[in-house]
N, C-alpha and C positions, 0 to 999 in steps of 0.2 A: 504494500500500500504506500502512495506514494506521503511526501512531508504534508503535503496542500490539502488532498483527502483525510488523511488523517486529524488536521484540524479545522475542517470543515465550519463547525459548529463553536471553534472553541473560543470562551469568553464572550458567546452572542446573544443577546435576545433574541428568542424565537416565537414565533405567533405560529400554530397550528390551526387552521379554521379547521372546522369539522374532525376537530383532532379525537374524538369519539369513535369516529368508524375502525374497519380494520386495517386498512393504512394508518391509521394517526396514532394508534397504541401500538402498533409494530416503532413506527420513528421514533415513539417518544422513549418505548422500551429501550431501544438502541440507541438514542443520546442519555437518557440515564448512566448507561452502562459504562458510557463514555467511548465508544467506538470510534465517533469522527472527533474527537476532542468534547471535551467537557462544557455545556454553554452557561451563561450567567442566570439565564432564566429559558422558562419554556413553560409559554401560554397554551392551554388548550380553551379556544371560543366556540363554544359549538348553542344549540338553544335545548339539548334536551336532558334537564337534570338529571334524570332519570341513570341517564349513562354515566352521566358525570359521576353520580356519587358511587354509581359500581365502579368504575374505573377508581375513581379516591381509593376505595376498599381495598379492590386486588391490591394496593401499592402498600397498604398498612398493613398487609399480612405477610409483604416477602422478606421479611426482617431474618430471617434465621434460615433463610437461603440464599437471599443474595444480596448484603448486608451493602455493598455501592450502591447496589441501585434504591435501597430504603434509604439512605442517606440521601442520595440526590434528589430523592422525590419531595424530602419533608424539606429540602434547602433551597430547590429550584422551580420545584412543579408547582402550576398556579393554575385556578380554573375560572373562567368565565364565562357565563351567560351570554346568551346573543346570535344573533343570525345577520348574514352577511349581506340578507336584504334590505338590512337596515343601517343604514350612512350614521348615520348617529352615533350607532352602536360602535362600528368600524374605525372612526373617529378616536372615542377613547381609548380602544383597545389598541390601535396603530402605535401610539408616541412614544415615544424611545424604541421600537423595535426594531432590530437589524435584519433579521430574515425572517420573511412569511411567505410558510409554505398552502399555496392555498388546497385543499382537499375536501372543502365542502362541495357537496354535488347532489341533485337527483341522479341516479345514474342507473338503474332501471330500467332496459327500455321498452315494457310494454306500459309501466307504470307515465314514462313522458310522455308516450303517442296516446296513454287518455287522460292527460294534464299537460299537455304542452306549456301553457301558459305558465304553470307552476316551476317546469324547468326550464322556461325562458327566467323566472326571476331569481331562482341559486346559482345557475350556471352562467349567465350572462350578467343579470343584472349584478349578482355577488361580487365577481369579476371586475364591473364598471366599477362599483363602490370602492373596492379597493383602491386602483388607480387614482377615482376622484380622489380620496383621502387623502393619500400621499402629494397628490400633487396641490389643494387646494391648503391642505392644513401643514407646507410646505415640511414634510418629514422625512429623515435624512434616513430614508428604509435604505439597503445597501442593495440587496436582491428578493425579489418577490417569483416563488415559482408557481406555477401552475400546472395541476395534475392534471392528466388530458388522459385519450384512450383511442384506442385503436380505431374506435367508432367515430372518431372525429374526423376519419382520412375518408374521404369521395361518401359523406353522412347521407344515407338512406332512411334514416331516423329522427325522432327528436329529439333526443338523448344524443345523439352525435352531431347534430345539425349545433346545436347550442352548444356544447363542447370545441364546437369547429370554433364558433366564433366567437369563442373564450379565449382560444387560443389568438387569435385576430386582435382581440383587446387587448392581451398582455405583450403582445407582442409590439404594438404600434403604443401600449404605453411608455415605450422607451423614445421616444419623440417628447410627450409632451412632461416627463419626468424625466430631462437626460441624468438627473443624481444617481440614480435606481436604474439594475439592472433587473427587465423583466425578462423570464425564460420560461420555457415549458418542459415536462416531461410526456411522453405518450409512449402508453406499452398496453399490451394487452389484457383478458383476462388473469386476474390475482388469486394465483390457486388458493380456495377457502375461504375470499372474502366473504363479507357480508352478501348476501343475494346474488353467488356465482351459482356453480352448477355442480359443486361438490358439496356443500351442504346438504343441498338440495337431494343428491344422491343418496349421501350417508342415511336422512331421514326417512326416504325412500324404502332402505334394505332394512332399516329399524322397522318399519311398517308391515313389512315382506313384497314388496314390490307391486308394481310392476314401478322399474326406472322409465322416466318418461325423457326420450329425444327429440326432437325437433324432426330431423331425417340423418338418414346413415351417412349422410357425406359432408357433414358438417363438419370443418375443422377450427380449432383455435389457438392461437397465442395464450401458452400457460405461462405465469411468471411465479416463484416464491415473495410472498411477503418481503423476505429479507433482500431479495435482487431489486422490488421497486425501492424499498430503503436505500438502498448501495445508488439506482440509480438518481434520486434526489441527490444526495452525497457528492457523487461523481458531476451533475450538471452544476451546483453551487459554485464546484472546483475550480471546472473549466470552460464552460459556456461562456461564448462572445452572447452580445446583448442579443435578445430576439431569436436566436438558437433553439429548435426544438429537439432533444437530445432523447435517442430513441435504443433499447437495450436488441443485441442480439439474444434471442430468444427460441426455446423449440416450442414447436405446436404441435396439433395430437386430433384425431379423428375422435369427435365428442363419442362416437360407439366405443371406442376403444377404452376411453375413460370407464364409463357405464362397464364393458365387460371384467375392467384391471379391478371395480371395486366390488363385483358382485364374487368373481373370486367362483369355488365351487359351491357357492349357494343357488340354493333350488328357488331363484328369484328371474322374473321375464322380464324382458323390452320391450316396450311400446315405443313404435313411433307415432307422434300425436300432430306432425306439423309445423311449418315453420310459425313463431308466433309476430306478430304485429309488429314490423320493423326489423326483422331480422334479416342477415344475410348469411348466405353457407359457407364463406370464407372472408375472414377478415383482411384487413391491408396495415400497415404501420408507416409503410410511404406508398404515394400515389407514383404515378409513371411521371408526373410531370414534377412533384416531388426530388423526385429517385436525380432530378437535374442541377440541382444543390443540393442534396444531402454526400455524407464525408463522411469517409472510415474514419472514426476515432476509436480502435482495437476493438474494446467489447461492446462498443456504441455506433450508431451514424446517428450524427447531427443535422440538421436540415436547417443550410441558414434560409434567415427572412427573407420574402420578397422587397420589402420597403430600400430601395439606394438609399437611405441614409445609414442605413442599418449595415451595409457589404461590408465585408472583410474579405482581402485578397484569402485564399484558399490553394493548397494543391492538388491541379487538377487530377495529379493521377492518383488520388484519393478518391476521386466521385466515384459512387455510385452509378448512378445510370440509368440504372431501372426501378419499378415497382418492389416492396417487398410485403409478399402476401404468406396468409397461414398455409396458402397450400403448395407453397414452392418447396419446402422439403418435411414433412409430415413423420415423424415418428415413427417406427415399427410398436406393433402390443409390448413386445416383450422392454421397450424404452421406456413408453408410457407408465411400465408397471414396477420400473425401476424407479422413474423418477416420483411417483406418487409414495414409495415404500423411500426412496430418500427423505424425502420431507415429514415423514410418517402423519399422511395421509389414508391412509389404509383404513378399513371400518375398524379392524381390531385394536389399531393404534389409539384411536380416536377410544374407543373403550377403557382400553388400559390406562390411558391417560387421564382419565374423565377431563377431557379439555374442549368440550362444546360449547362452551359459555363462548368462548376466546377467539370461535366464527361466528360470534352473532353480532 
């Protein structure tokens, strides 16, 4: 790990919106820890107490197992109330913060194609707020990132349509805030998040089945919790302004998934359909994309469209083309490695009793 990664975070105020979900307690887990360097604080703003106080919880019990990270929680960790569609709110919670990472979102997407409206206002509007803040309540933020997704590359959705142009706002927020670097992250699905397709499974085989697919040819961009952590990390490090910083990643035939967790249980598949907004293979660059995006080793970059924003580049780093889930797709027997690495597995999940920790 290089010196710069390493201290990512260190000595910074951090704001985490939506730092409640299962990206936001994975980062905050791993700045505790002090992985990227140690920070001076770390806000988590999210609006629903409820989590807040379980999260408080988990942190007052891990004294006699992992005695740094109870120390950094009772010294650093701070929680606030608020929602990012609220300017006001954003306002207070911005001043003095060095980096915010932003990861509140509707991101659901059958839930946005029947509330659009509602994920025009966290994911877009959320976004604007940000920006305005810093730039009206003239606050010296250093870098603001923003979590993005697969679904935001050629959006067939509304969940990705509004993510696109999330990405759009933070990106051309580096214009009318040149103090502040805004950047984005965009990677695929988060093995085990909140409302993926492995929860969703495990519940499934608890129940005895049947697991439900969309159709057999679906594939997706799997990622670990802790690789989107690494790649926030890594974009802080090294992203030029307006850079959307994208992880090499494997993907996996959603059947194969469904067959690695059923295992030899006497449990079926149903195919039920694709649902409302969905597509059978994802993309992380577009083909037009693929025309500034840049090897950076375990990442490509894709710089902004905006000429204010160019950095010279070397071109025989580009890219070139499209990069989709279905250009190189996993064999079973991958798939069922890398869900038994992550100990994803139903019996892990058992053993562990750690279901609370994907919800």
């Amino acid at each position: 790990m290089s010196d710069v990664l390493q201290n990512a975070f260190a000595g910074k105020r951090v704001l985490i919106t939506g730092g409640t979900g299962s990206l936001g307690k994975t980062l905050v887990n791993t700045l505790l820890e002090g992985k990227y360097g140690c920070p001076a604080k770390i806000i988590i703003f999210s609006r629903d107490e409820a989590k807040q106080y379980y999260m408080r919880m988990h942190y007052e019990q891990v004294r006699a197992t992992e005695e740094i990270v109870f120390n950094n929680f009772r010294k650093i960790l701070e929680f606030r109330i608020g929602d990012v569609r609220n300017y006001a709110s954003l306002c207070g919670v911005l001043r003095n913060i060095d980096i915010v990472v932003n990861a509140a979102a509707l991101k659901q997407v059958p839930s946005c194609e029947y509330f659009p409206y509602e994920a025009t206002q966290t994911n877009i509007v959320g976004a604007a707020n940000i920006i305005r803040a810093i730039e009206e309540q003239h606050y010296a933020t250093e870098t603001v990132v923003g979590v993005s997704t697969d679904k935001a590359c050629l959006p067939v959705n509304a969940m990705g349509m509004t993510k696109s142009l999330q990405e759009r706002l933070f990106i051309s927020g580096n214009i009318n805030c040149p103090q502040t670097r805004f950047i984005c992250v965009r990677y695929g699905n988060v093995l085990a998040s909140r409302g993926s397709v492995i929860p969703l499974f495990h519940e499934q085989i608890r129940n005895g089945g049947p697991l439900t697919i969309t159709t057999p040819d679906m594939t997706r961009f799997l990622l670990p919790l802790s690789e989107a952590v690494t790649t926030i990390a890594t974009a802080i490090s090294e992203a030029e302004r307006g850079e959307t910083y994208i992880p090499k990643i494997e993907s996996a035939l959603i059947t194969n998934v469904a067959r690695a967790l059923i295992g030899d249980r006497n449990v079926s598949i149903k195919n039920v359909g694709i649902r409302p907004g969905e597509k059978i293979h994802e993309m992380l660059i577009s083909q037009e994309e693929g025309l500034r995006a840049y090897d950076r080793q375990k990442y490509y970059a894709i710089a902004p469209l905006l000429p204010e924003l160019h950095v010279p580049q070397n071109q025989d780093l580009l890219l070139g083309q499209a990069y989709s889930s279905n250009d190189h797709v996993m064999s079973f027997e991958d798939t069922v490695a890398l869900l038994r690495q992550h100990k994803l597995m139903p019996e892990d999940m058992e053993q562990n009793g750690d279901l609370e920790l994907l919800a």
